[in-house]
N, C-alpha and C positions, 0 to 999 in steps of 0.2 A: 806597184801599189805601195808596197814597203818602204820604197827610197822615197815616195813623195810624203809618207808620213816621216820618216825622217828627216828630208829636206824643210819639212813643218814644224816640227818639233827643236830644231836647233837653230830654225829663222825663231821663232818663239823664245827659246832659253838664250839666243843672243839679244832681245828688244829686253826681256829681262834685266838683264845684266848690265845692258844699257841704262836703263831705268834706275837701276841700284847705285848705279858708278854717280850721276843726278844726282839720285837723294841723297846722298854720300859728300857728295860736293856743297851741296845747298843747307846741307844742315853743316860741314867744317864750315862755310861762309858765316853762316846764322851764331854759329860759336863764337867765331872771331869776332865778328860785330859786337858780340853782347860782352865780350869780354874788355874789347876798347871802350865801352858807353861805362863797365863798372870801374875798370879803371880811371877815366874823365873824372868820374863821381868821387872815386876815391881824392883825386889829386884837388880837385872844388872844396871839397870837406876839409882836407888837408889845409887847404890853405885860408877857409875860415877862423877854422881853428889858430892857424896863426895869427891871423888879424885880431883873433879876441883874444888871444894872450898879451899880444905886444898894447891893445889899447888896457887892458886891467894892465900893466906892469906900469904903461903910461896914468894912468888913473893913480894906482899905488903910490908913483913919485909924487907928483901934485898935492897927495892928501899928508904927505909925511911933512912937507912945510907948513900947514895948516895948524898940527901938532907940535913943534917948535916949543912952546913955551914962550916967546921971545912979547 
């Protein structure tokens, strides 16, 4: 009777441990994912931002002819 509650009790804390090793896995996955999608975000943003500097810097040149005096 004893070894079958033992054999019970360590089939049980093994499905456990399984289970944990899973969530364990499934949440590093769920991290890694979310950490490439803010990265992506970052490098989109990044690179808006440079489009709107280079068009004001483009804009800036255009408007200093304008000003000339001539």
């Amino acid at each position: 009777m004893a070894d079958d509650i033992k054999d019970t009790l360590k089939k049980a804390g093994n499905r456990v441990s399984e289970k944990a090793t899973e969530a364990k896995n499934w949440a590093s996955e769920k991290a890694e994912e979310a950490g490439d999608w803010a990265k992506q975000k970052l490098n989109k943003a990044q690179h808006s931002a440079e489009e709107a500097e280079q068009k004001a810097k483009n804009k800036a040149d255009e408007n200093k002819g304008d000003n000339c005096g001539c």
